[in-house]
C-alpha positions as a Python dict, from the first residue, in 0.01 Angstrom:
ca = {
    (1, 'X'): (0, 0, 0),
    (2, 'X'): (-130, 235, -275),
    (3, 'X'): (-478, 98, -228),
    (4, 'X'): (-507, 270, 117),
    (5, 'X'): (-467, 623, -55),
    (6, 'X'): (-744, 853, 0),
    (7, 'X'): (-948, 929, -341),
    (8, 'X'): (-1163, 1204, -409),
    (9, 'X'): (-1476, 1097, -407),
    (10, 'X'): (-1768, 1350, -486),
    (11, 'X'): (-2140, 1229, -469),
    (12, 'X'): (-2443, 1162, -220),
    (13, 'X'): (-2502, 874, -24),
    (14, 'X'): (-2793, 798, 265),
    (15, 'X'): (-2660, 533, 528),
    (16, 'X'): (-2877, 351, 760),
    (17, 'X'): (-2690, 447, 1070),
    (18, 'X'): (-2651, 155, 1309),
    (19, 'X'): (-2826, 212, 1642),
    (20, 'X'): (-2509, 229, 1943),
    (21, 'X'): (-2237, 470, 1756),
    (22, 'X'): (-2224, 825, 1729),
    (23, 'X'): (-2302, 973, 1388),
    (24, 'X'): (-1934, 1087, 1350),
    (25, 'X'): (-1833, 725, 1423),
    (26, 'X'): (-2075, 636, 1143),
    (27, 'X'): (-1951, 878, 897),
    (28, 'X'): (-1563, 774, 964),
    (29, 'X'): (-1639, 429, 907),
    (30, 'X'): (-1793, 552, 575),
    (31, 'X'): (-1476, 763, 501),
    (32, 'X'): (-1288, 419, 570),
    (33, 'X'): (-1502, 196, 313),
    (34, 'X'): (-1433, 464, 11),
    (35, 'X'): (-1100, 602, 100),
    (36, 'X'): (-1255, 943, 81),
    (37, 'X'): (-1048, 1258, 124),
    (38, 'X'): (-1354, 1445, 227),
    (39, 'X'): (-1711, 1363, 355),
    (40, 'X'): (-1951, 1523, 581),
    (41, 'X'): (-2278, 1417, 735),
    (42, 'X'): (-2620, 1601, 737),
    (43, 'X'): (-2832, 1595, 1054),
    (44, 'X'): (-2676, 1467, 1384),
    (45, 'X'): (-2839, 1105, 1540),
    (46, 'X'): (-2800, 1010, 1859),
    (47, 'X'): (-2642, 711, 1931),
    (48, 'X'): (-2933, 544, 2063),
    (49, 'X'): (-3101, 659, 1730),
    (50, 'X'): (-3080, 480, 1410),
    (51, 'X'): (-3238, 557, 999),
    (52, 'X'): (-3171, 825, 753),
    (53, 'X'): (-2809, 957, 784),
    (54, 'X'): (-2720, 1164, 483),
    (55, 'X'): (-2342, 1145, 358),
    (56, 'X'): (-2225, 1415, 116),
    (57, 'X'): (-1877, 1355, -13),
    (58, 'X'): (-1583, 1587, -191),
    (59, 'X'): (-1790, 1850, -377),
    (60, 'X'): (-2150, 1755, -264),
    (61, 'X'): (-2052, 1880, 78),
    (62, 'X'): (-2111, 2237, -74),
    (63, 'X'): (-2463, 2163, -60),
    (64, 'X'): (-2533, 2007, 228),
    (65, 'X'): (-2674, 2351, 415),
    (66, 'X'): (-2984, 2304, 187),
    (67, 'X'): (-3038, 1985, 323),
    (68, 'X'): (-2977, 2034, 642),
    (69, 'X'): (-3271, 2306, 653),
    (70, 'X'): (-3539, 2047, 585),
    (71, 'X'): (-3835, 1873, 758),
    (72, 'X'): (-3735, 1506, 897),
    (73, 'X'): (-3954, 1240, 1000),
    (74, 'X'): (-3947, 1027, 1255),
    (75, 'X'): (-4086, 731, 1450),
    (76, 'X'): (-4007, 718, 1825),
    (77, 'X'): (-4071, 449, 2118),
    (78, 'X'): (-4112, 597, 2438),
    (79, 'X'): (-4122, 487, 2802),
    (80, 'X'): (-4396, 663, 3015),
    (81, 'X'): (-4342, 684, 3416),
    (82, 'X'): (-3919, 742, 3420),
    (83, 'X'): (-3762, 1088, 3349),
    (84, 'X'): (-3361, 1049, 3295),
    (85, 'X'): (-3056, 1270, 3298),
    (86, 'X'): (-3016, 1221, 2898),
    (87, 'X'): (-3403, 1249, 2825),
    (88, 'X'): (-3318, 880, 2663),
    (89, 'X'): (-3250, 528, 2752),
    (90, 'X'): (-2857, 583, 2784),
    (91, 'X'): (-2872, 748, 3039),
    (92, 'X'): (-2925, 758, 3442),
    (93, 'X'): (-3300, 711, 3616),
    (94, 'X'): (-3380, 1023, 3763),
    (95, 'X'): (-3720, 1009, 3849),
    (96, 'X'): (-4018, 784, 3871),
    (97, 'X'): (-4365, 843, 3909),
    (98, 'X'): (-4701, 699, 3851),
    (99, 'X'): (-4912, 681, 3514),
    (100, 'X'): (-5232, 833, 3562),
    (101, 'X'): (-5303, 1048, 3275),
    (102, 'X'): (-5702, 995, 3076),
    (103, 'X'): (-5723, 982, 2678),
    (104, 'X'): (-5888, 1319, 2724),
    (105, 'X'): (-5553, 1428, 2877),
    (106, 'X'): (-5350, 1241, 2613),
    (107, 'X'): (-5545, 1394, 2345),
    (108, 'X'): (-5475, 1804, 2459),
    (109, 'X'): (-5082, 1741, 2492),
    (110, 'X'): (-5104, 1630, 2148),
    (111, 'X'): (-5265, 1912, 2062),
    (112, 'X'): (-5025, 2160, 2238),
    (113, 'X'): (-4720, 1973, 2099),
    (114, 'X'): (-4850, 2034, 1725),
    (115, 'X'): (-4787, 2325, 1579),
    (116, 'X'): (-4501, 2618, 1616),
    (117, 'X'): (-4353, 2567, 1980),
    (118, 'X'): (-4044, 2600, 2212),
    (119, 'X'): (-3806, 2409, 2313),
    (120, 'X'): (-3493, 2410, 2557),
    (121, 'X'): (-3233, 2120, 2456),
    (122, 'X'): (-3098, 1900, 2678),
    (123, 'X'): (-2790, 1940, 2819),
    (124, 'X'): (-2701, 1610, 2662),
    (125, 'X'): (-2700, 1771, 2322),
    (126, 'X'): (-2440, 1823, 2078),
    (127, 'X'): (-2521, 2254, 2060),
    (128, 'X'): (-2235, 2412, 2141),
    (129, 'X'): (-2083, 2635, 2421),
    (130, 'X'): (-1721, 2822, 2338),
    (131, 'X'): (-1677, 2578, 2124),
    (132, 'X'): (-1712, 2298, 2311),
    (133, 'X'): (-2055, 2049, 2279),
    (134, 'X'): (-2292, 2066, 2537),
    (135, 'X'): (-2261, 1712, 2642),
    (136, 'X'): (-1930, 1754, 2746),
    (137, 'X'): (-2004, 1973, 3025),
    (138, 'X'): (-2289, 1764, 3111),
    (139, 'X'): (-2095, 1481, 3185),
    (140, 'X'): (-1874, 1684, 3416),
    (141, 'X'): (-2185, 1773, 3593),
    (142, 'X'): (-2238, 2154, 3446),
    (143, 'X'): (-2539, 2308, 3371),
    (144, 'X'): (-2550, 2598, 3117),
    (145, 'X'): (-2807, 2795, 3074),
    (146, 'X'): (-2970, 2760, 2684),
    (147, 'X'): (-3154, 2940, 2437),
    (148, 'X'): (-3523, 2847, 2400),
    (149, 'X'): (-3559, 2736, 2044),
    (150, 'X'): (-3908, 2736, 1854),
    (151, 'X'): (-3964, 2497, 1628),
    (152, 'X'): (-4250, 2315, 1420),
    (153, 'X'): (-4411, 2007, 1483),
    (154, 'X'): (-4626, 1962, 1188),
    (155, 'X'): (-4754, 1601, 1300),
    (156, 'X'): (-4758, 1444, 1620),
    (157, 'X'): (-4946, 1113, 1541),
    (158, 'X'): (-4999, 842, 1819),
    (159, 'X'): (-4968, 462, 1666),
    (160, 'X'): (-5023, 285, 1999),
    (161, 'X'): (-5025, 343, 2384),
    (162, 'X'): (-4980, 1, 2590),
    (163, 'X'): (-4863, -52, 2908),
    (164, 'X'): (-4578, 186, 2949),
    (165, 'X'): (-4480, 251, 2631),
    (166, 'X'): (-4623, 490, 2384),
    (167, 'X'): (-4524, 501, 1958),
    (168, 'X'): (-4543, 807, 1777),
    (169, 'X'): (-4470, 904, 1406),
    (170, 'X'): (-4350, 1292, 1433),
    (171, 'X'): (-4293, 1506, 1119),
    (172, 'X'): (-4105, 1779, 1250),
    (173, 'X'): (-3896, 2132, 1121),
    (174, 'X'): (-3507, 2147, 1166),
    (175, 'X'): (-3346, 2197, 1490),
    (176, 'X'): (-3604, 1949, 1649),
    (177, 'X'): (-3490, 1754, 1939),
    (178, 'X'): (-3734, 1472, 1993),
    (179, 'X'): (-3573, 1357, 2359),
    (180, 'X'): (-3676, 1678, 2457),
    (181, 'X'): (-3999, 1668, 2235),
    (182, 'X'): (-4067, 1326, 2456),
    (183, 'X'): (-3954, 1489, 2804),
    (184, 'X'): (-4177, 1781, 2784),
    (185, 'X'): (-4461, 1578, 2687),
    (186, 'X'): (-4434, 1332, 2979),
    (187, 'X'): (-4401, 1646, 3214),
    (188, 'X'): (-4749, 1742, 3044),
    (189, 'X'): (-4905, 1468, 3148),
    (190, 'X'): (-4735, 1427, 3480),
    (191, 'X'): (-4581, 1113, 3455),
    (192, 'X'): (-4231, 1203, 3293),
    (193, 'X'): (-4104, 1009, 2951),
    (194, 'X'): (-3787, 879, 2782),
    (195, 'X'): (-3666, 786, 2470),
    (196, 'X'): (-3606, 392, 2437),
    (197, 'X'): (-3613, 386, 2044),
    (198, 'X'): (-3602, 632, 1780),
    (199, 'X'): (-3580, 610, 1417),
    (200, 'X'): (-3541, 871, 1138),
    (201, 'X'): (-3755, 762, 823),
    (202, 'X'): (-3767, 1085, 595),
    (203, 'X'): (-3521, 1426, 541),
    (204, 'X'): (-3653, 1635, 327),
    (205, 'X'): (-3792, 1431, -5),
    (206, 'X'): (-3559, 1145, 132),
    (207, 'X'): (-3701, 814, 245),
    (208, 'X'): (-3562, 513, 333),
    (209, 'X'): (-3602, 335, 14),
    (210, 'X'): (-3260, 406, -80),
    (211, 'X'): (-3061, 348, 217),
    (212, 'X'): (-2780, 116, 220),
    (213, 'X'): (-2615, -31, 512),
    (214, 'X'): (-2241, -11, 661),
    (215, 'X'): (-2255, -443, 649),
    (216, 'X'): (-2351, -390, 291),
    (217, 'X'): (-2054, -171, 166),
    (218, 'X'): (-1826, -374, 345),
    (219, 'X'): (-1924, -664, 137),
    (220, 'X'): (-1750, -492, -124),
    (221, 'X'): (-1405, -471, 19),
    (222, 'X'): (-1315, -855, -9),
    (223, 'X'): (-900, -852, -68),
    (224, 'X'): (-959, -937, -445),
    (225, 'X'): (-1215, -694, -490),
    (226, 'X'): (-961, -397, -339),
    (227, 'X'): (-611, -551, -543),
    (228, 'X'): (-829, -497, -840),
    (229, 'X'): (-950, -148, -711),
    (230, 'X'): (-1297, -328, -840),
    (231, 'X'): (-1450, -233, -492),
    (232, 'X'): (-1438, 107, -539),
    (233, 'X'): (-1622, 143, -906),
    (234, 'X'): (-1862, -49, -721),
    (235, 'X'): (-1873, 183, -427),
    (236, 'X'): (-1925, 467, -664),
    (237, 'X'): (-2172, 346, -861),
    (238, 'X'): (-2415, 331, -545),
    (239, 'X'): (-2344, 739, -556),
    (240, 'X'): (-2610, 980, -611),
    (241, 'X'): (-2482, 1264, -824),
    (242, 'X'): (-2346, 1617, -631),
    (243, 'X'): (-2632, 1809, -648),
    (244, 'X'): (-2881, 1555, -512),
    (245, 'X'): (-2932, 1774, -186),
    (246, 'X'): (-3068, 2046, -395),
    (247, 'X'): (-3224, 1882, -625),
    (248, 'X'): (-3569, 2014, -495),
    (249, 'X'): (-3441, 2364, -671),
    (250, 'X'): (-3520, 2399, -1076),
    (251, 'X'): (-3255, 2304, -1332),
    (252, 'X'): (-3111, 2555, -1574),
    (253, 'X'): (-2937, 2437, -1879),
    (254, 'X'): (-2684, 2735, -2083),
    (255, 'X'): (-2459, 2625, -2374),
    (256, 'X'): (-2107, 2536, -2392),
    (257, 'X'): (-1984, 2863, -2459),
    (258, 'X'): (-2208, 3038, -2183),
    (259, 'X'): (-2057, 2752, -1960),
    (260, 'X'): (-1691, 2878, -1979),
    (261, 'X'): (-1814, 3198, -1857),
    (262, 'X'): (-2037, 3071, -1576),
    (263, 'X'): (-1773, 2894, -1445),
    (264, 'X'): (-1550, 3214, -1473),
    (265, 'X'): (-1774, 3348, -1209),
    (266, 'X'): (-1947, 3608, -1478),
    (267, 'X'): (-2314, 3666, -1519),
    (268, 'X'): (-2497, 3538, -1823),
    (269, 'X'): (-2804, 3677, -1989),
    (270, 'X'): (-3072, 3474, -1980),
    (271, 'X'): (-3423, 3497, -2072),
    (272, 'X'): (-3648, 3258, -1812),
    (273, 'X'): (-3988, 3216, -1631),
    (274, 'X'): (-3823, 3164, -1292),
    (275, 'X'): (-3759, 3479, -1064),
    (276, 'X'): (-3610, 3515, -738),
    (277, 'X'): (-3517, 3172, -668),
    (278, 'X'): (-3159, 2982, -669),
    (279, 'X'): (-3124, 2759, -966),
    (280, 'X'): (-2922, 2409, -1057),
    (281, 'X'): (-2695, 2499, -1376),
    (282, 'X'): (-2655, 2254, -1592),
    (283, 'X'): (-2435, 2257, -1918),
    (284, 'X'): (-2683, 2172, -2187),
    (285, 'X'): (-2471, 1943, -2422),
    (286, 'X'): (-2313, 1725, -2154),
    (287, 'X'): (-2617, 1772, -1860),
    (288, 'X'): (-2291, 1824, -1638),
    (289, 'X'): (-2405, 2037, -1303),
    (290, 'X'): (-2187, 2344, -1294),
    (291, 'X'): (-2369, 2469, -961),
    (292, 'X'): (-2604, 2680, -840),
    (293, 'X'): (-2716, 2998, -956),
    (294, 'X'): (-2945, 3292, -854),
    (295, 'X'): (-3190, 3486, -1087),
    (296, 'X'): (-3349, 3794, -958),
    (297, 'X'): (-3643, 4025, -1141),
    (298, 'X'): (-3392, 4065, -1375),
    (299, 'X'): (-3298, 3835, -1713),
    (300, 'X'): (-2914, 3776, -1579),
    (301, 'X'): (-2834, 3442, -1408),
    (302, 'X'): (-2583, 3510, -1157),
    (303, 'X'): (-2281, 3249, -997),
    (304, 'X'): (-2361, 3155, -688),
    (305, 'X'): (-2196, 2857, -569),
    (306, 'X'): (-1983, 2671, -828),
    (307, 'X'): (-1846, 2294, -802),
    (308, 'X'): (-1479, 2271, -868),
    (309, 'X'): (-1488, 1965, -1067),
    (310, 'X'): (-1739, 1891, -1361),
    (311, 'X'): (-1860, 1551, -1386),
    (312, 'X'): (-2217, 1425, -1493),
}
């Protein structure tokens, strides 16, 4: 029927991923809801993980990169005394051992796990090898040697320590894996540590104050709603507009008639404060984003990635 067509859909959206399905899963289910031609997700969640799952559709996907580069947030439930083969609760009980670690102890891994350090991912990870993700070697029982990564943990704040479980809010640089974040810090402290709950509260400027829910979006698709193709205006009014995961970048605004050209891929003279930085182009009658652009030491404003479509 002709309301099963795919559309083309072009904005931003940030779901709440549901904790038990992958993040593809998630974003399929969201392709589903709008009948969107093309979508793309920022940021891979674990299953087991849940929170801030970025969804860039049609045009936005262009922009996603930018996105993808920034500090997340985080707050993480651990289990202290059980190392597993997935560095999480999903998977297999490797080892136990006793919990014997002092505050005073507590207190230096905190310290050595703030700041710039490295990292090897778990095997379990979704990095891949010849093309092929990490994980599914893993499950075969292969182990591939890794890169060490170094990354940034700008916070590493303890909420509570009882019994065996510890809570920490971690505000962390891109590339972060906090299963392995957790595993190396219960090898610290001699006791081993999993993952039992972890939840991504910020990306970039994001919180979670605008997240929506899959539950929620399907209360739009009632069989009146979708004969009246009502549901989807709906749908698409929750959209943030295509630039949203640049919009940390400063705006330009040219004329009409310097427009036609920027979108011709040519350079345009402009006289500005900002140097050496990409810019968001805007037409200045209609405030419609055109894309980004880069302006150097010069007074030129060069194309630099361009939407294909030109809607407010």
């Amino acid at each position: 029927m002709f309301f099963y067509k795919k559309r083309n859909v072009n904005g931003f959206l940030l779901i709440d991923k549901p904790k038990g399905i992958s993040s593809n899963n998630t974003l399929q289910q969201i392709k589903t809801i709008f009948r969107a031609k093309k979508a793309g997700y920022v940021g891979t969640l674990d299953p087991l993980a849940t929170g801030i799952l970025p969804i860039c559709f049609g045009e936005s996907t262009k922009f996603s990169d930018y996105l993808n580069n920034s500090d997340k947030e985080y707050y993480v439930i651990a289990k202290l005394g059980e190392s597993t083969s997935t560095f999480d609760s999903d998977g297999v009980i490797i080892k136990k051992r006793i919990i014997s670690f002092k505050s005073i102890q507590l207190d230096n891994a905190l310290k050595k796990f703030t700041g710039v350090i490295n990292q090897v991912p778990s095997m379990y990870s979704a990095i891949k090898h010849n093309g092929i993700p990490l994980y599914r070697y893993a499950r075969q029982g292969i182990t591939l040697s890794r890169q060490i990564r170094y990354i940034t943990i700008y916070k590493l704040e303890l909420i509570k320590f009882q019994g065996d479980f510890i809570e920490f809010n971690i505000h962390c640089s891109k590339g972060t894996y906090i299963r392995t974040l957790i595993h190396d810090l219960g090898e610290y402290l001699g006791c081993g540590a999993h993952v039992v709950s972890l939840r991504r509260t910020q990306v970039g400027i994001f919180t979670s104050s605008k997240l929506v829910t899959i539950s929620y979006l399907n209360t739009f698709l009632n069989k009146e709603n979708i004969k009246k193709l009502i549901c989807f205006k709906e749908l698409d009014s929750l959209l943030m507009p295509i630039d949203t995961p640049v919009n940390f970048l400063p705006k330009i605004y040219i004329s009409k008639s310097q427009s036609c050209n920027f979108k011709l891929g040519q350079k345009i003279i402009l006289k500005s404060n900002i140097k050496n930085s990409l810019v968001r182009v805007l037409e200045k009658e209609k405030k419609i984003f055109l894309g980004l652009g880069k302006i150097n030491t010069e007074d030129v404003l060069n194309p630099y990635r361009l939407v294909s479509i030109f809607t407010n």
